[in-house]
MDTraj code that builds the backbone (N, CA, C; nanometers):
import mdtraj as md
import numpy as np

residues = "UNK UNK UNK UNK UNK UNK UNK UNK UNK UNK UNK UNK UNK UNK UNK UNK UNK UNK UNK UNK UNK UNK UNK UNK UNK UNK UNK UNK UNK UNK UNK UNK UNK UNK UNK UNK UNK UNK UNK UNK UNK UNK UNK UNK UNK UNK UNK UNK UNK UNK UNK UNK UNK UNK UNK UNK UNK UNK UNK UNK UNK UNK UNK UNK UNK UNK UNK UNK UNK UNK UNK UNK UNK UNK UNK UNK UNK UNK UNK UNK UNK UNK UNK UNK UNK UNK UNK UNK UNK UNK UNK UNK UNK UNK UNK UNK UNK UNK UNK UNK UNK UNK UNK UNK UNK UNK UNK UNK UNK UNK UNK UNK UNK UNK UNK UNK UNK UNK UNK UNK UNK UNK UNK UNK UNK UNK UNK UNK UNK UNK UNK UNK UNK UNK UNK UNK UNK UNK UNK UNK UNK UNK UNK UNK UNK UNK UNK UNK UNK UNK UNK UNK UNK UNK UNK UNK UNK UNK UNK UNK UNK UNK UNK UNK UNK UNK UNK UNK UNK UNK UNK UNK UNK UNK UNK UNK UNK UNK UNK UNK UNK UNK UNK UNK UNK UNK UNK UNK UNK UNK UNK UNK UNK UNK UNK UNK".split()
xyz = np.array([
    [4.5811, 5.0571, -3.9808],
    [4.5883, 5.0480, -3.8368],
    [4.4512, 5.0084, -3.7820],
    [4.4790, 4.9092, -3.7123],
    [4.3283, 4.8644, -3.6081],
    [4.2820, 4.9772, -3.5558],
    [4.1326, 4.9661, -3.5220],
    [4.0449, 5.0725, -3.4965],
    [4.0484, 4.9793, -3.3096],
    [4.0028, 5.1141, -3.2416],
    [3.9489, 5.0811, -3.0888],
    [3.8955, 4.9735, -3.0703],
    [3.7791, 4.9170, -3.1541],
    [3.6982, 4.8241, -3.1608],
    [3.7488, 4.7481, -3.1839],
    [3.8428, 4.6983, -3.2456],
    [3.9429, 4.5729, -3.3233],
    [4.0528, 4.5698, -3.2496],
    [4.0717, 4.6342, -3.1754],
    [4.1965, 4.6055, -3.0849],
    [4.1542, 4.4934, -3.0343],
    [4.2614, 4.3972, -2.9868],
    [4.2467, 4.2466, -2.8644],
    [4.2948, 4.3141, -2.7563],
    [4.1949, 4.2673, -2.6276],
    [4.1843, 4.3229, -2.4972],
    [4.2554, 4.1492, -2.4278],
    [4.3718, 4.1899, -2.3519],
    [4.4295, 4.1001, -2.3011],
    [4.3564, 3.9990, -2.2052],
    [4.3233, 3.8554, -2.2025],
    [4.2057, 3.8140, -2.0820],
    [4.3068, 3.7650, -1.9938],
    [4.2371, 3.7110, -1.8664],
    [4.3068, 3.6517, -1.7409],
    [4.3308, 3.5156, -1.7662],
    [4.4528, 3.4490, -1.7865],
    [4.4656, 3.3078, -1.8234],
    [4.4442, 3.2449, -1.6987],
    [4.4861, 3.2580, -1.5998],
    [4.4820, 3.2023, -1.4896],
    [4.3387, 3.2573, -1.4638],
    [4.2822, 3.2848, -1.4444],
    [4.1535, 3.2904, -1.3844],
    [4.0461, 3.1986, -1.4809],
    [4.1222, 3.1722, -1.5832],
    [3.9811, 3.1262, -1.6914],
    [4.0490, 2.9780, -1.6518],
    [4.1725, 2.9168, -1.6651],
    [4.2080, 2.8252, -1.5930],
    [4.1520, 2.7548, -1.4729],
    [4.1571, 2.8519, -1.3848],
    [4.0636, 2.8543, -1.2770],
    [3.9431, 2.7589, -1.2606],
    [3.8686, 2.8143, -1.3208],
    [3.7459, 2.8093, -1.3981],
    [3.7008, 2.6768, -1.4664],
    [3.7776, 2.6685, -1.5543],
    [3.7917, 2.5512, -1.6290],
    [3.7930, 2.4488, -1.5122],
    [3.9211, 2.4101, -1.4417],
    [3.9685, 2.3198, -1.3900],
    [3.8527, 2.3168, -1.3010],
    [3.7977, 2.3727, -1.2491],
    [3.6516, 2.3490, -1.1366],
    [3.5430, 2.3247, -1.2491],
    [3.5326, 2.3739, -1.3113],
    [3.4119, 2.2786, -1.3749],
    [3.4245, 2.1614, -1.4869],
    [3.5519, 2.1522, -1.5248],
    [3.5607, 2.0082, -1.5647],
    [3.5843, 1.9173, -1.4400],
    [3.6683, 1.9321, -1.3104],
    [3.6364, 1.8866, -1.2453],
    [3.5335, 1.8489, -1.1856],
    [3.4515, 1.9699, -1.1754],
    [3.2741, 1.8661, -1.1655],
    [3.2512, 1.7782, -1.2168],
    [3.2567, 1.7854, -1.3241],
    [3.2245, 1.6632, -1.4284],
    [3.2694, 1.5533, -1.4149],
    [3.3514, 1.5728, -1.3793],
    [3.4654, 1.4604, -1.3908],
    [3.4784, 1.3787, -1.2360],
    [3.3989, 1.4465, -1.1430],
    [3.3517, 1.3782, -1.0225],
    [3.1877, 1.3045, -1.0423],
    [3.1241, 1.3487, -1.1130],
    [2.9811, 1.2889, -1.1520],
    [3.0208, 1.1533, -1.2574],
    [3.1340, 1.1400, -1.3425],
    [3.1931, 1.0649, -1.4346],
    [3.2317, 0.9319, -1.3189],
    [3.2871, 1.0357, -1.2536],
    [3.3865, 0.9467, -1.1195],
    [3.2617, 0.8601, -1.0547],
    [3.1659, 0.9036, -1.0038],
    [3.0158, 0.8129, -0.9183],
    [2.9879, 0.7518, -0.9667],
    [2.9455, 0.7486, -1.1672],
    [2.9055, 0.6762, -1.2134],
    [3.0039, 0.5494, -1.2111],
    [3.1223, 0.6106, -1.2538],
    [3.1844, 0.4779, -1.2517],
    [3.2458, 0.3949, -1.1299],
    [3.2095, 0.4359, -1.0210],
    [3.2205, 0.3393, -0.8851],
    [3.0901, 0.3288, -0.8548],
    [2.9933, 0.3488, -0.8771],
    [2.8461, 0.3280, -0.8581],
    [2.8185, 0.2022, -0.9649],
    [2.8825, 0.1371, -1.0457],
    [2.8972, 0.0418, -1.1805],
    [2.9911, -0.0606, -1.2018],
    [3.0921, -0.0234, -1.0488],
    [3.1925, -0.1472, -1.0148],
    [3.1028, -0.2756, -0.9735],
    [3.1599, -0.4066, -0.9787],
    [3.1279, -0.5175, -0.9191],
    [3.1336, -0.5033, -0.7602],
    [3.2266, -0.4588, -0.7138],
    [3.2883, -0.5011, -0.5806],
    [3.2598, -0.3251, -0.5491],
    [3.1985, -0.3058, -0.4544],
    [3.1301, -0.2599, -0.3505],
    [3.2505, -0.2246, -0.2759],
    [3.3200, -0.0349, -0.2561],
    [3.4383, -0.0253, -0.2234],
    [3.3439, 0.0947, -0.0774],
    [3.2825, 0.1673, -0.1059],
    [3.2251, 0.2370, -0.0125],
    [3.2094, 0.3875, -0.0946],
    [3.1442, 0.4655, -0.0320],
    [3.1001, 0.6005, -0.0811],
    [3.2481, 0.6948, -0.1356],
    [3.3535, 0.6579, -0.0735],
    [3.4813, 0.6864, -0.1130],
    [3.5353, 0.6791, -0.2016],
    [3.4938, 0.5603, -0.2755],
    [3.5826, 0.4920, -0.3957],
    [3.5593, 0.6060, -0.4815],
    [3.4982, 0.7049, -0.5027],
    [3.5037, 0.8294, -0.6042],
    [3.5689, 0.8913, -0.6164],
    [3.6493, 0.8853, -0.4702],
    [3.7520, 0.9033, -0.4777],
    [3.9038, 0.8401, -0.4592],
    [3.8631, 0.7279, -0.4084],
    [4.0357, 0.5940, -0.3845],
    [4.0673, 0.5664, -0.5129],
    [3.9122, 0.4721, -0.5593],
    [3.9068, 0.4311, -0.6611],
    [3.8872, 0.4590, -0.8167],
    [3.8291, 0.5150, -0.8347],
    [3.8091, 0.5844, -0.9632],
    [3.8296, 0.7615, -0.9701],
    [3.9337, 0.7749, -0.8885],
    [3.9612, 0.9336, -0.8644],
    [4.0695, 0.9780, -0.9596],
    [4.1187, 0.9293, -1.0485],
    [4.1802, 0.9787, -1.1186],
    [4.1219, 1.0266, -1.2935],
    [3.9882, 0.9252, -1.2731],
    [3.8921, 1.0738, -1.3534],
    [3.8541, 1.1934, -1.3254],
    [3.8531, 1.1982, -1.2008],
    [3.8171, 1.3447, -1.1350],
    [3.9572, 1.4162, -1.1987],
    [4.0825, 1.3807, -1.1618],
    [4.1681, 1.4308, -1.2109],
    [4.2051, 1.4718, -1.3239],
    [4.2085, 1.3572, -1.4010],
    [4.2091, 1.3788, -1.5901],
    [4.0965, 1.4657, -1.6160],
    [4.0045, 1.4732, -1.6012],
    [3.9293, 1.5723, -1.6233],
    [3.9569, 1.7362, -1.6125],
    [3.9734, 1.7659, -1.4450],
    [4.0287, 1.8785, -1.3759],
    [4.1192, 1.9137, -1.4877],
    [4.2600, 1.8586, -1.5222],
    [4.3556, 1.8718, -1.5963],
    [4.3294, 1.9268, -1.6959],
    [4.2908, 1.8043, -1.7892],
    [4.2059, 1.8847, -1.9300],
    [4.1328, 2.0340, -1.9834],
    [4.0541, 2.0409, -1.8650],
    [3.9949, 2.1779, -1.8577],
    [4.0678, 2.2746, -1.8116],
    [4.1720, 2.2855, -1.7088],
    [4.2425, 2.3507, -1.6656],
    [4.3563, 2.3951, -1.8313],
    [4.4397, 2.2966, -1.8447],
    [4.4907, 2.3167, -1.9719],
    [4.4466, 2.3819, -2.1119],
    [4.3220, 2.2892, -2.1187],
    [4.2849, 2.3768, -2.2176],
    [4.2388, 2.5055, -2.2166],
    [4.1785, 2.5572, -2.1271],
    [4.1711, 2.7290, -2.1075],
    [4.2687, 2.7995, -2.0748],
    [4.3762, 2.7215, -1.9918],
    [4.4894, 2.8419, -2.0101],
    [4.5564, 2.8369, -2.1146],
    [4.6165, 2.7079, -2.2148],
    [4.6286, 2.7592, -2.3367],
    [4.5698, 2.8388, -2.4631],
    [4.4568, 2.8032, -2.4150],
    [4.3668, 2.8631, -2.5458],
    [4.3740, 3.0450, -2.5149],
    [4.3757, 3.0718, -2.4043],
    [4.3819, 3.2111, -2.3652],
    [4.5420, 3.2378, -2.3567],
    [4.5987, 3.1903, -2.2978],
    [4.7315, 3.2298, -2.3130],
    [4.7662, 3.2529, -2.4378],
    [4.7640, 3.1649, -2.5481],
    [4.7751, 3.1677, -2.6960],
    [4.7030, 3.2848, -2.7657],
    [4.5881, 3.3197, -2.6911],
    [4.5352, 3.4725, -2.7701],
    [4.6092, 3.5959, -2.7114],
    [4.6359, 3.5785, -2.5849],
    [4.7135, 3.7094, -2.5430],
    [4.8321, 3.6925, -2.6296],
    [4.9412, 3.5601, -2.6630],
    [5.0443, 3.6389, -2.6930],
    [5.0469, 3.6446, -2.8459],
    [4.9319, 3.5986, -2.9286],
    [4.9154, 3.6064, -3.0748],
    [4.8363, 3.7845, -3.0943],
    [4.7857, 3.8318, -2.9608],
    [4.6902, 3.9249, -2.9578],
    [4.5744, 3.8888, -3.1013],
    [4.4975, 3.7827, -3.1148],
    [4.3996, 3.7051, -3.1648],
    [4.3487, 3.6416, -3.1038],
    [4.1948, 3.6620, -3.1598],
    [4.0886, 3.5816, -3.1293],
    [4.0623, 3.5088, -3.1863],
    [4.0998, 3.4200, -3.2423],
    [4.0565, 3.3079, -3.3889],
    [4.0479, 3.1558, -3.3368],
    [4.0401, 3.1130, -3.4567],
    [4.0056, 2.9372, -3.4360],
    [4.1151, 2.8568, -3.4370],
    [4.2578, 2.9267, -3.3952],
    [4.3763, 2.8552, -3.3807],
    [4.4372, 2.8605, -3.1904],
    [4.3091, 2.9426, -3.1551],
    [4.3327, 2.9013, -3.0269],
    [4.2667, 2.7686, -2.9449],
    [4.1550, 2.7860, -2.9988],
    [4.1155, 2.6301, -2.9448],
    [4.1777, 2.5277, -2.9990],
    [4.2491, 2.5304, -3.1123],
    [4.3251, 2.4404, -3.1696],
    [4.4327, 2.3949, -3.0738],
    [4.4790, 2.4492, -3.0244],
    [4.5980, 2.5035, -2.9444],
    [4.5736, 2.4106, -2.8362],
    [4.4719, 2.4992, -2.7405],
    [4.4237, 2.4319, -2.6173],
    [4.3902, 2.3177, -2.6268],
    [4.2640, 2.2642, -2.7627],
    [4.2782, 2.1295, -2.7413],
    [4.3700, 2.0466, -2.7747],
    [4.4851, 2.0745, -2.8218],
    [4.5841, 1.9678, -2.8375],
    [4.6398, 1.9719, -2.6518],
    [4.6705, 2.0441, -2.5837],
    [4.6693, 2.0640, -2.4678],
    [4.6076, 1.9460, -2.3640],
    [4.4739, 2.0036, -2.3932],
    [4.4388, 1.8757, -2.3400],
    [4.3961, 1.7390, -2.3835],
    [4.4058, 1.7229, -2.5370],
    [4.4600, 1.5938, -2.5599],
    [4.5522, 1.5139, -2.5103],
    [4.6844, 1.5979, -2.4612],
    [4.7656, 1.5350, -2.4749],
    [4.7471, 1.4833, -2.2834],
    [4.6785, 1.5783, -2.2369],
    [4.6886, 1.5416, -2.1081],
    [4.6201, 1.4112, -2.0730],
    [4.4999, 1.4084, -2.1945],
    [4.4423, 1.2839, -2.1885],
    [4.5154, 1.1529, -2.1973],
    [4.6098, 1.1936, -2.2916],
    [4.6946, 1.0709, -2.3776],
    [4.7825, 1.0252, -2.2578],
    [4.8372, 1.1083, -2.2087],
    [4.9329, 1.1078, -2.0566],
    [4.8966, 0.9765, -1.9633],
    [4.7367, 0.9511, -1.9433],
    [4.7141, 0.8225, -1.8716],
    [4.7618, 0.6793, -1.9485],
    [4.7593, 0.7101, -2.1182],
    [4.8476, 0.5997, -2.1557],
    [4.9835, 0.5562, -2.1457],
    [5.0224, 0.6593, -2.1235],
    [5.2062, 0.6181, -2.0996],
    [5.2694, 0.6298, -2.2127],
    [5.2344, 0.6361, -2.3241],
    [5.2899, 0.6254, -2.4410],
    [5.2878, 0.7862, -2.5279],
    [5.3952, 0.8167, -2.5796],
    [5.4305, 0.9537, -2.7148],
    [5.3091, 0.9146, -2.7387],
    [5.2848, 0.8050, -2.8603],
    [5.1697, 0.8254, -2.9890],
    [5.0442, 0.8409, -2.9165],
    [5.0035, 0.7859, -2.7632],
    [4.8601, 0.8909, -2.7146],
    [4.8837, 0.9723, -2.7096],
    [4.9614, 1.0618, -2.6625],
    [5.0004, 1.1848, -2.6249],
    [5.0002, 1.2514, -2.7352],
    [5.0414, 1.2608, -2.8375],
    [5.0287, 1.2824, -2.9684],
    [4.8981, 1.2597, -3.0604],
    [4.8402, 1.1577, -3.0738],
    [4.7414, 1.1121, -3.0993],
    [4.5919, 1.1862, -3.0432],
    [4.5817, 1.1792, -2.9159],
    [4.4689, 1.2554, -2.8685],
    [4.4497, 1.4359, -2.8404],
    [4.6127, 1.4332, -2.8449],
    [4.6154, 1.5780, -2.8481],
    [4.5986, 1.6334, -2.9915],
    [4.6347, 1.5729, -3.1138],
    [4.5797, 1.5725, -3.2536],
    [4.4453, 1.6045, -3.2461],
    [4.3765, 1.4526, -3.2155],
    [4.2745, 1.4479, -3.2119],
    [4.1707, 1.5759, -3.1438],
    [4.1721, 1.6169, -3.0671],
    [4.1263, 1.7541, -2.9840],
    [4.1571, 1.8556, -3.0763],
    [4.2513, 1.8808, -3.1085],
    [4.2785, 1.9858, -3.1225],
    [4.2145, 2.0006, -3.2739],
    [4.2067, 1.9314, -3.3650],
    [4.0892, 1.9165, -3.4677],
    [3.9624, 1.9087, -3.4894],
    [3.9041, 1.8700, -3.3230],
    [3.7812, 1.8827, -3.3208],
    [3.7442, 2.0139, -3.2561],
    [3.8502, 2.0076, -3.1490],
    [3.7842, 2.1648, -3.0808],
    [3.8087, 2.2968, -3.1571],
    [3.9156, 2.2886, -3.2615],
    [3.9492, 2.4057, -3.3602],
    [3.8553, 2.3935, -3.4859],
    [3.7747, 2.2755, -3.5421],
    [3.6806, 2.2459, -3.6349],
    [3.5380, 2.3331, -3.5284],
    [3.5358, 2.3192, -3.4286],
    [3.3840, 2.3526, -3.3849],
    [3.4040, 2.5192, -3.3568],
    [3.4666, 2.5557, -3.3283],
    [3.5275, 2.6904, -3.3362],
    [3.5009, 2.7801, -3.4640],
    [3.5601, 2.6631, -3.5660],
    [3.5891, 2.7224, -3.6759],
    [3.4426, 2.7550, -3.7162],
    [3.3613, 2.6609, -3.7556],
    [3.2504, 2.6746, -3.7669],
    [3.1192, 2.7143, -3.6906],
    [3.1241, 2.8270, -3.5875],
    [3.0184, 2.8783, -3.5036],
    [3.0580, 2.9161, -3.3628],
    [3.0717, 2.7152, -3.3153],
    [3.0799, 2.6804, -3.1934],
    [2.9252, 2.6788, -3.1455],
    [2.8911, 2.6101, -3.2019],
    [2.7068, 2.5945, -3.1961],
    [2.6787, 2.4586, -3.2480],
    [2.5653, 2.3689, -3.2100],
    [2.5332, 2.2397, -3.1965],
    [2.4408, 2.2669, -3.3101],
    [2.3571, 2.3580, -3.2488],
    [2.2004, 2.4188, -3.3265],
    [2.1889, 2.4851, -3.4523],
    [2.3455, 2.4689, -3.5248],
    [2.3056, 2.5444, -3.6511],
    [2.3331, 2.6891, -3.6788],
    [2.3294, 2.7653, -3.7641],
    [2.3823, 2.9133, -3.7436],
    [2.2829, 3.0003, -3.6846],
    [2.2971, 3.1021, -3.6590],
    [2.2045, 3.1488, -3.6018],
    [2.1263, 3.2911, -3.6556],
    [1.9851, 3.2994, -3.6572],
    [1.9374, 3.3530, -3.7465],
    [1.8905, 3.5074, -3.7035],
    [1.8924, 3.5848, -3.7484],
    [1.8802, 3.7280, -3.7526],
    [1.7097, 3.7672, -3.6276],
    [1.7509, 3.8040, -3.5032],
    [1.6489, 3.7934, -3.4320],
    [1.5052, 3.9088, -3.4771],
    [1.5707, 4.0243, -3.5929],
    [1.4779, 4.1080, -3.5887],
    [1.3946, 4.0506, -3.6918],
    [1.3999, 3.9121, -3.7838],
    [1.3304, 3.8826, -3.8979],
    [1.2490, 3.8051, -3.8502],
    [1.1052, 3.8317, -3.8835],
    [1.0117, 3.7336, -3.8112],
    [0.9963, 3.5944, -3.8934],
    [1.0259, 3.4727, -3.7884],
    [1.0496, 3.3624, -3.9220],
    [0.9330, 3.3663, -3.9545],
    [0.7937, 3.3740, -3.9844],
    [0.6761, 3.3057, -4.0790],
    [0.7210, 3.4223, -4.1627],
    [0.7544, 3.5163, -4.2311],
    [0.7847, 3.6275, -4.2952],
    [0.9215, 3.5848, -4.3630],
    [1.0236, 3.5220, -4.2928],
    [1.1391, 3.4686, -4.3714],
    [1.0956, 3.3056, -4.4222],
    [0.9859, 3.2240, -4.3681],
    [0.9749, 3.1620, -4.4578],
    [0.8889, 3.1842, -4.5825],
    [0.8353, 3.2595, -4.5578],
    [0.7348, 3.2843, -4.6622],
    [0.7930, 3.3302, -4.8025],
    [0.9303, 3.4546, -4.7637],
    [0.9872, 3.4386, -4.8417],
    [1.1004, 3.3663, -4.9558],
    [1.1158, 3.2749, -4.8456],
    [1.2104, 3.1345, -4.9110],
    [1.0967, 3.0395, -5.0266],
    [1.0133, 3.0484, -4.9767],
    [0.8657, 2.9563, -5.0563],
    [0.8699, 3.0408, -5.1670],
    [0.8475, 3.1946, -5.1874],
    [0.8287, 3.2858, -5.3066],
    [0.9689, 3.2699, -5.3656],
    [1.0152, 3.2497, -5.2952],
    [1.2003, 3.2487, -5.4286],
    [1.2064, 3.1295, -5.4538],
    [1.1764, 3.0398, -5.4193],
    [1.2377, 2.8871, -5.4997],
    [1.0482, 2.8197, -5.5233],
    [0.9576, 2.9259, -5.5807],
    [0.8903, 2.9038, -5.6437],
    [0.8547, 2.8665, -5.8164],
    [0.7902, 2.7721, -5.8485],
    [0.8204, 2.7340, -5.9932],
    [0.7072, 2.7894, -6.0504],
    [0.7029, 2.8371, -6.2018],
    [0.5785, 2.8979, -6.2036],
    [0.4776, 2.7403, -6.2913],
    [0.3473, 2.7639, -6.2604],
    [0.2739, 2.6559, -6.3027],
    [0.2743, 2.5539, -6.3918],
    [0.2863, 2.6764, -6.5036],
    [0.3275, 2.6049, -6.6378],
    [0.4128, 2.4868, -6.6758],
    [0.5823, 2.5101, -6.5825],
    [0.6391, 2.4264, -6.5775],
    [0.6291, 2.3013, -6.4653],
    [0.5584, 2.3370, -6.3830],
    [0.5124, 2.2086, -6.3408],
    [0.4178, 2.1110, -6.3983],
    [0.3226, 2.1701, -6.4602],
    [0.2346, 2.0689, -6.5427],
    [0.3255, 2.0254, -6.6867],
    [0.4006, 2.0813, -6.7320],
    [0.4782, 2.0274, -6.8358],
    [0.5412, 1.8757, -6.7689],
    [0.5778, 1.9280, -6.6711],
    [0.7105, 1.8126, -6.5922],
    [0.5697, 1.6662, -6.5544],
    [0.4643, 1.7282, -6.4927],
    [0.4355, 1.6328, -6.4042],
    [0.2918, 1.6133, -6.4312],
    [0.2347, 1.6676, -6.5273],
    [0.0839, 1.6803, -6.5956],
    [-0.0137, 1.6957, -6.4750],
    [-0.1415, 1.6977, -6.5257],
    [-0.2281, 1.7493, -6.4206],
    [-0.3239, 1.6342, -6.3199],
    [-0.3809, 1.6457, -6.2248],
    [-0.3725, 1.5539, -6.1408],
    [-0.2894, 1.5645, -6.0023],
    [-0.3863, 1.4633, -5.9085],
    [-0.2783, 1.4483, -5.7790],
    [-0.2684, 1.5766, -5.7036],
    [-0.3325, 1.6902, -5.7309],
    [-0.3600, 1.8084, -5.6470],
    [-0.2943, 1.9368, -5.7177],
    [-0.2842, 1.9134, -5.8797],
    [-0.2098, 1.9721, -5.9509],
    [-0.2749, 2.0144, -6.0920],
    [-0.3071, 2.1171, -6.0886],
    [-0.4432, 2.1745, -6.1785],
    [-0.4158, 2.3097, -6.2456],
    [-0.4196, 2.3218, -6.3504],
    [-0.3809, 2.4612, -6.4179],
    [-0.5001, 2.5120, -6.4338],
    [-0.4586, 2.6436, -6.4657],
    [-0.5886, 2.7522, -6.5159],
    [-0.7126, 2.6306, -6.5965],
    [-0.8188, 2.6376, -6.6382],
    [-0.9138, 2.6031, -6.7052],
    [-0.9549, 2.4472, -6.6837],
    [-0.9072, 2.3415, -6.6056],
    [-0.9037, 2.2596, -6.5456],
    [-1.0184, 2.1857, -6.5563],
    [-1.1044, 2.2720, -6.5021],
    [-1.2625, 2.2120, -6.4732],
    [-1.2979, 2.1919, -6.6367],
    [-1.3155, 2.2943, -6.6675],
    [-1.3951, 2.2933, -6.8535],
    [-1.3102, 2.2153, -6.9136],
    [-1.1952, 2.1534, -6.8978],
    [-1.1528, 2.0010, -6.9822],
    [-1.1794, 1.9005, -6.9333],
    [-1.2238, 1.9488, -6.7785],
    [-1.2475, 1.7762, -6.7785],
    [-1.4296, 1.7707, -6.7966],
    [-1.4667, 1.8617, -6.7654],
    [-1.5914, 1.8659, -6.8645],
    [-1.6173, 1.7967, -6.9576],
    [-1.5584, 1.8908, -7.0532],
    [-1.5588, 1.8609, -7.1768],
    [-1.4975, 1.6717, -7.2502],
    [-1.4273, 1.6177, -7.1344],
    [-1.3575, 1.5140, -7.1755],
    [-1.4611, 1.4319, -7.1371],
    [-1.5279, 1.4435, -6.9956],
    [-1.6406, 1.3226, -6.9720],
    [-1.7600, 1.3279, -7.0113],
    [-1.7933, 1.4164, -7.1180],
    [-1.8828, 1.3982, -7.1901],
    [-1.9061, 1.3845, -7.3375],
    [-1.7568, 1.3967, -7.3577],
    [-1.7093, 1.3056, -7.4965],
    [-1.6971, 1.1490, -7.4371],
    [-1.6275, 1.1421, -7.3664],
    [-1.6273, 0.9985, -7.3704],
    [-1.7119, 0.9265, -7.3215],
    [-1.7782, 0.9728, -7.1651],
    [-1.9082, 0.8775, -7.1421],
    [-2.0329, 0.9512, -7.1295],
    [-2.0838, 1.0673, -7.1980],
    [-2.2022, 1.1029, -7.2063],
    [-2.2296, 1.1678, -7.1259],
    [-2.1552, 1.2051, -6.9918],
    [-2.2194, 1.2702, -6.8855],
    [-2.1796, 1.4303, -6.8587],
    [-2.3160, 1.4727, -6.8639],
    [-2.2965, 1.6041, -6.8489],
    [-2.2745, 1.6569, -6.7135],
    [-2.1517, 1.7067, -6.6688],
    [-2.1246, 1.7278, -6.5452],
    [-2.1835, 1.9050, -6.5149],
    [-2.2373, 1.9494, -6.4153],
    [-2.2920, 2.0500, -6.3732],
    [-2.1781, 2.1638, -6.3514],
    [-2.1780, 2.3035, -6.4310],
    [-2.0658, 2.4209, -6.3745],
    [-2.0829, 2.4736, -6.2593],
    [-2.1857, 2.4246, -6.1825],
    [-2.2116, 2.4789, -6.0393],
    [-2.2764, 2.3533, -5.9551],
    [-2.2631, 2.3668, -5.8089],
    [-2.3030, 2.2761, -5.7550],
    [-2.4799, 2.3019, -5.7085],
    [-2.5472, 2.2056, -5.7110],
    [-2.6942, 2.2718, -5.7129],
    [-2.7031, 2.2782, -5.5684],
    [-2.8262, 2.3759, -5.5740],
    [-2.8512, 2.4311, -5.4688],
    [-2.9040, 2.3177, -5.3488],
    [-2.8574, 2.3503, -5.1961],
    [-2.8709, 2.3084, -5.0887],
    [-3.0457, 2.3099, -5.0680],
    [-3.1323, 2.1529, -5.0265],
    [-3.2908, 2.1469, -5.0129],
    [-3.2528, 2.2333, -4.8730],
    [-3.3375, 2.2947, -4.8650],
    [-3.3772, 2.3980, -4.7100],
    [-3.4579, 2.3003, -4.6328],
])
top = md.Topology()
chain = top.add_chain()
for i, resn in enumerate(residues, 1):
    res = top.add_residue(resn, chain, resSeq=i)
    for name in ("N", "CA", "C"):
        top.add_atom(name, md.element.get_by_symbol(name[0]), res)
traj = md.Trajectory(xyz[None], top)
């Protein structure tokens, strides 16, 4: 049996509807300016609404639809999951598809939605990636990612020999020892002292 905490608390479909439909309608009036602000022919400050007002609409719609399905669909599944936005956006796919006149938009874009808005769901519902534990200080979580997918020396100079900023224990005293086998020069174990 579900605990208190796990119970689903019924939401307001119509109010999130609400909601929706006014602020996709915003949008969808700023959509609307641009695109009579980008006509050839010069209709007047109106055309946002004569003329290109039925983006304001398709928009309104969309958002309206899709929040009351997506919420309606959790009240009567009593779930919160990623088959409600699925839901809703086929919803308003299809409302999209509706300006074509045709089943296969209607079908087609409501598909379409409803795979993307139930894929972004599914996975977060975040642009930015997952999101990371606020009490871990990141220079402390990276530091520890660097210590775990650390290689130890040895096998790097096996792989990639020495050189190029890549130097094992005893380093100096071979190459010592190598440039004065081969060209005579005795290189110094300390750097001499600074003239005052």
């Amino acid at each position: 049996m579900a605990s208190e905490q796990d119970a689903y608390r019924p939401k307001d479909a119509l109010g999130a509807a609400i909601t929706g439909t006014m602020v996709t309608g915003a949008a969808g009036s700023v959509v609307s300016g641009i695109q009579n602000t980008l006509t050839k022919q010069n209709v007047s400050a109106w055309g946002v609404f004569t003329r290109t007002g039925g983006t304001i609409t398709t928009f309104a719609a969309m958002g309206g639809a899709y929040e009351f399905v997506k919420v309606a669909s959790a009240n009567l599944r009593e779930k919160d999951d990623s088959w409600n936005p699925s839901l809703g956006g086929f919803a308003a796919g299809a409302v999209m598809g509706l300006r074509f006149r045709t089943i296969p938009a209607v079908l087609g874009y409501g598909a379409g939605f409803a795979v993307i808005l139930g894929t972004f769901d599914y996975t977060g519902g975040v642009l930015t990636g997952y999101s990371r534990d606020p009490e871990v200080d990141e220079f402390e979580r990276k530091q520890q990612l660097r210590k775990n997918r650390r290689r130890p020396i040895q096998e790097t100079l096996e792989e990639l020999g020495e050189g190029r900023g890549i130097y094992g224990p005893g380093y100096a005293e071979r190459r010592r020892e190598r440039l004065k086998e081969k060209y005579g020069v005795d290189v110094p174990t300390e750097a001499p002292p600074a003239r005052p």
